[in-house]
C-alpha positions in Angstrom: -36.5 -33.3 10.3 -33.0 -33.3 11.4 -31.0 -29.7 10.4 -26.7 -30.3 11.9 -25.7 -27.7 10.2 -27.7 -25.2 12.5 -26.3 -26.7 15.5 -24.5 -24.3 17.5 -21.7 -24.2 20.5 -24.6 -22.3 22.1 -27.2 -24.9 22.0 -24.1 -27.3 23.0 -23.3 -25.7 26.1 -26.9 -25.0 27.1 -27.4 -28.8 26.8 -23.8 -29.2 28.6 -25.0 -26.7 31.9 -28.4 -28.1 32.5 -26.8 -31.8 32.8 -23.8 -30.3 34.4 -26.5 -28.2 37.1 -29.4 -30.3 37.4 -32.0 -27.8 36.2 -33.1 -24.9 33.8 -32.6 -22.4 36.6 -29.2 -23.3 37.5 -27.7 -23.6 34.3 -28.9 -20.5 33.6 -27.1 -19.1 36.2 -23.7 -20.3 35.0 -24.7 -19.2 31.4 -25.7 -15.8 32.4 -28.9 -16.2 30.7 -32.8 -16.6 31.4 -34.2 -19.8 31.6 -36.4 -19.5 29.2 -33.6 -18.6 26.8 -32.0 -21.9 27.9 -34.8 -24.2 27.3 -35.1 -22.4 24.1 -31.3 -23.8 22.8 -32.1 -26.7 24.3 -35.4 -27.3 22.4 -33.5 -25.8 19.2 -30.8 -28.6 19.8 -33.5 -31.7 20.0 -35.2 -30.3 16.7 -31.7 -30.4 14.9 -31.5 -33.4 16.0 -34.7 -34.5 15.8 -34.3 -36.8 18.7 -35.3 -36.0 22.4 -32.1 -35.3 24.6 -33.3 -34.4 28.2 -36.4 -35.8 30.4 -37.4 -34.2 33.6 -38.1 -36.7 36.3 -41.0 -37.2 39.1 -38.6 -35.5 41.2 -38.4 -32.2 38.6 -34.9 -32.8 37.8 -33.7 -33.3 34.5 -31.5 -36.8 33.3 -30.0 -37.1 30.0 -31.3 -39.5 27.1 -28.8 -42.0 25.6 -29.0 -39.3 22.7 -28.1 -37.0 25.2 -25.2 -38.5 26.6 -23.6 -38.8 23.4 -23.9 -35.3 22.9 -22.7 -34.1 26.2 -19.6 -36.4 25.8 -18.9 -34.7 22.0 -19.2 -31.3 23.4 -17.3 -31.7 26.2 -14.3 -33.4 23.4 -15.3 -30.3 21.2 -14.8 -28.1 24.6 -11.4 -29.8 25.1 -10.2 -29.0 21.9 -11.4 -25.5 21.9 -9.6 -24.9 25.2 -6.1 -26.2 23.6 -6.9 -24.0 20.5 -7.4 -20.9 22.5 -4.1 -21.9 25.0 -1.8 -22.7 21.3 -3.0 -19.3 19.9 -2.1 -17.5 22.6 1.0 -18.6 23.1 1.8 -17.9 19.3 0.3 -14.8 20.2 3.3 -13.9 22.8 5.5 -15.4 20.4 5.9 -19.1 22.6 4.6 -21.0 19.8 4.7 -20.7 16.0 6.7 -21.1 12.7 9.8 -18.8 11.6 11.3 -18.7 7.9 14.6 -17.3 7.6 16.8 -16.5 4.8 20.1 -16.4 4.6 22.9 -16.1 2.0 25.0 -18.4 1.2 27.9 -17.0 3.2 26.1 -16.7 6.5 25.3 -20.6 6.3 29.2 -20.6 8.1 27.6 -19.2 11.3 23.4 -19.2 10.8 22.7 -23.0 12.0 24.1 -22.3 15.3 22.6 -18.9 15.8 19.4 -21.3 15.2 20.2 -23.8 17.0 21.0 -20.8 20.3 17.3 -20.0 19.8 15.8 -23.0 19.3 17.5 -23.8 23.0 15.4 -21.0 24.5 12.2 -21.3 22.4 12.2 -25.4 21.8 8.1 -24.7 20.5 9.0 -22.2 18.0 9.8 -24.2 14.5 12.7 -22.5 12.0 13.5 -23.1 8.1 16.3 -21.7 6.9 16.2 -20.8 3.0 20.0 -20.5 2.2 20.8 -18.6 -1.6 23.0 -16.2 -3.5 21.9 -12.8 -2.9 19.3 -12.2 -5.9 17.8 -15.6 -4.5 17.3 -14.5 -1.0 16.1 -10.9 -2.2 13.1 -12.6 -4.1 12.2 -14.5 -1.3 12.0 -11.6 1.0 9.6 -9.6 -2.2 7.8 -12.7 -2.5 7.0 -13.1 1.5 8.5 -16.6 1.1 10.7 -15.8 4.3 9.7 -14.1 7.5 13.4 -12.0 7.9 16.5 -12.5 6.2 20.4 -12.1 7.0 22.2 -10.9 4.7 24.8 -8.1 3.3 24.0 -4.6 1.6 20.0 -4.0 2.0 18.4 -4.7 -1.5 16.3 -1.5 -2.7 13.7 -3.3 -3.7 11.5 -4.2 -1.9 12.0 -1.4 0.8 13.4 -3.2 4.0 13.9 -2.0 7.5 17.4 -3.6 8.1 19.5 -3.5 11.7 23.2 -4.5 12.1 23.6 -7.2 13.2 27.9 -7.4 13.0 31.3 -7.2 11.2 31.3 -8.9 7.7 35.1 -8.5 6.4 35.8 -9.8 3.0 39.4 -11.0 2.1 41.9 -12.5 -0.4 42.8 -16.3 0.3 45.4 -18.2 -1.1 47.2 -21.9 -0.2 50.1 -21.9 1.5 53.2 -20.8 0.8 51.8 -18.7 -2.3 54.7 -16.4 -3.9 52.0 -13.6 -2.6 51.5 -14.0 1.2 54.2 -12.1 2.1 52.1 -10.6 4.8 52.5 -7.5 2.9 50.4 -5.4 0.5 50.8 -6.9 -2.8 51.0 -4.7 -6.2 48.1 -4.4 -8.6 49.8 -5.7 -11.5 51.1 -8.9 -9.3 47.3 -9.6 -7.9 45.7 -9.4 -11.2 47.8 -11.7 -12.7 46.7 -14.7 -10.8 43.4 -16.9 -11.9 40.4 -15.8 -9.3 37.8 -18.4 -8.4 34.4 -16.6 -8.4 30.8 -17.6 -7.6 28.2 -17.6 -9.7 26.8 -14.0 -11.2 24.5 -12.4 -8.9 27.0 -13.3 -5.6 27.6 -10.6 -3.4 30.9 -11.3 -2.8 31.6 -11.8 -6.5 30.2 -7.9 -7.0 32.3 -6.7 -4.2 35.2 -8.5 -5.9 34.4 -7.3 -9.5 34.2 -3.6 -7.9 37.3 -3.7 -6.3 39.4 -5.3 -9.2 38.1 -3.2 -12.1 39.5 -0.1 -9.5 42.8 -1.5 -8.3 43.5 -2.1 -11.7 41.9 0.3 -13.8 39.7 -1.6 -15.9 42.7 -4.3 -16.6 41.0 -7.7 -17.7 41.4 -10.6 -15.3 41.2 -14.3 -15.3 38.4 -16.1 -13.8 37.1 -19.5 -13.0 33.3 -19.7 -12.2 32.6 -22.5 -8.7 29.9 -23.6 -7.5 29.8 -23.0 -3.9 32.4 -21.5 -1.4 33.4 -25.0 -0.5 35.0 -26.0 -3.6 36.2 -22.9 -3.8 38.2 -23.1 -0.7 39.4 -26.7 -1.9 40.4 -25.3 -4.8 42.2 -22.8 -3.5 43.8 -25.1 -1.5 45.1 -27.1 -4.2 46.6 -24.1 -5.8 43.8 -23.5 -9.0 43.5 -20.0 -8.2 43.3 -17.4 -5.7 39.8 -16.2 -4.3 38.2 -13.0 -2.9 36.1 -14.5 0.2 33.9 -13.9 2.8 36.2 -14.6 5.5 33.8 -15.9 8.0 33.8 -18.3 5.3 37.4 -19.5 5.9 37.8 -18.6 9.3 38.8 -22.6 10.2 40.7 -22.9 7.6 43.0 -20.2 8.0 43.4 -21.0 12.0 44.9 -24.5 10.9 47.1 -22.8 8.3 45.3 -24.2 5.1 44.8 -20.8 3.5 46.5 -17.6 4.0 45.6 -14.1 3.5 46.9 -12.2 0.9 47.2 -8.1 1.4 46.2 -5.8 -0.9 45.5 -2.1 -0.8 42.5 -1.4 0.5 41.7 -4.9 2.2 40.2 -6.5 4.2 37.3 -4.3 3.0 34.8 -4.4 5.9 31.2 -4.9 5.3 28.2 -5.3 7.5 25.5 -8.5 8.3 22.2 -7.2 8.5 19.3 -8.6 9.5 16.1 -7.0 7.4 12.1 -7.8 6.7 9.9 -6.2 4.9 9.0 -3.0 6.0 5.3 -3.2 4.8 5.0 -6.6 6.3 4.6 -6.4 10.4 6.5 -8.7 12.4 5.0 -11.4 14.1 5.2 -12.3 17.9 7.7 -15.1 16.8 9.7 -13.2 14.3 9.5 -10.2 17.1 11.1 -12.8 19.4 14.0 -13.7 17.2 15.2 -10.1 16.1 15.2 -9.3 19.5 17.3 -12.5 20.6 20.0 -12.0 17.6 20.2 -8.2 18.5 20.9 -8.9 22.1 23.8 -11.5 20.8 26.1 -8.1 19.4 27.3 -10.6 16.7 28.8 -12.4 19.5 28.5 -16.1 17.3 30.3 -14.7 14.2 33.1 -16.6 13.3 36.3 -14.9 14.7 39.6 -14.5 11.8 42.8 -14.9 12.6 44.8 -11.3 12.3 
């Protein structure tokens, strides 16, 4: 009566060593075992089975059936394949090999594809998914374990991260040129709070830090707003004189270099804030997600996107 599901690598490899050796004694040798312990795996093998796998000749030396030949070639496949699943865990083990989600907001999608791309040079077996979102978005994901580290402003309070700096982050007024406001001087209050601003959606960091900073330059005045969509039409917008904007400005960084969009001063801007880089404290880092913070911490910000003074 045949029994697979008892078959073991053990009975495999004893099967494998006495074909491999010639004899009980020998294989038992390379097995580290007794050879009565060996011809008992073998003899367990051939009743799972239920088919003889081995003969011993005139000669005393053992041949394998056509049974037997079909085994030794399946465990020496099933051998293979062990071997190349012990060599890929160990390299995800030393971080050589593996997945990596990241999230990022949507501000840091100006400069995160390239600080991928950097690391993906170096580590060409190491796969990355970048989960781009407003801030509330990219705060879920990290609570929900959806993403292995994120990049990102001001460190959420919940869930408790352990965040490092990874650079400058300054945030700034844009508006298209030639606007009655780019005097290259700080504006008044009154003055910048009666243009139109073009906002992100609610729950945009840079639309909080905008709200913050408006409701105290001008003491609780109301203001005029026009919700976008992303910081592209917002810049194209801008450019086509809808409104002015409060930006990140390694958002506009090109655009401001080729003269599209100029900066407008105001008291207390450009108000400087950090990029962080953060994971969940209670959740350990991987090799691979080890490997990365270390590569963007050795970079010292170095691929942010430089603004024109």
């Amino acid at each position: 009566m045949t029994n697979e599901s008892a078959i073991t690598l053990k009975q495999l490899r004893a099967l494998v060593a006495i074909a491999e050796n010639g004899s009980l004694t020998a294989a038992a040798e390379v097995l580290g075992l007794t050879p009565p312990a060996v011809s008992t795996q073998l003899k367990l093998l051939e009743e799972n089975l239920g088919v003889r796998l081995m003969m011993r000749g005139n000669d005393g030396k053992t041949s394998l059936t056509s049974p037997g030949e079909e085994v030794f070639r399946s465990t020496k496949q099933i051998e293979a394949s062990l071997t190349n699943c012990y060599e890929k865990v160990k390299s995800i083990r030393q971080g050589k090999l593996g997945y990596l989600a990241i999230g990022v907001v949507s501000t840091g999608k100006y400069f995160a594809p390239q600080l991928v791309s950097m690391f993906q040079e170096e580590n060409p077996n190491i796969q990355v998914g970048l989960r781009i979102g407003n801030r509330e978005e990219i705060i879920t994901h990290v609570m929900e374990g959806a993403v292995d580290v994120a990049i990102m402003g001001r460190p959420p309070r919940s869930p408790i991260v352990t965040a490092e700096i990874l650079g400058p982050h300054p945030h700034i007024f844009i508006a298209p040129k030639g606007h009655r406001l780019a005097t290259g001087r700080d504006v008044l209050p009154d003055d910048l709070l009666g243009e139109t601003f073009l906002v992100r959606e609610r729950g945009s960091g840079t639309r909080i830090l905008m709200e913050r900073l408006l409701d105290r330059l001008g003491e609780g005045r109301p203001y005029e707003t026009v919700g976008m969509g992303t910081n592209e039409t917002i810049k194209q917008a801008v450019i086509a004189g809808l409104g002015i904007a409060f930006i990140s400005g390694h958002t506009v960084a090109n655009e401001l270099a080729d003269g599209r969009l100029v900066q407008i001063k105001a008291p207390g801007v450009p108000i400087i804030r950090q990029w962080f880089l953060m994971h969940r404290r209670d959740m350990p880092l991987t090799a691979v997600t080890e490997k990365f913070r270390r590569f963007v911490i050795a970079k010292k910000g170095s691929y942010l996107p430089r603004i024109p003074d």
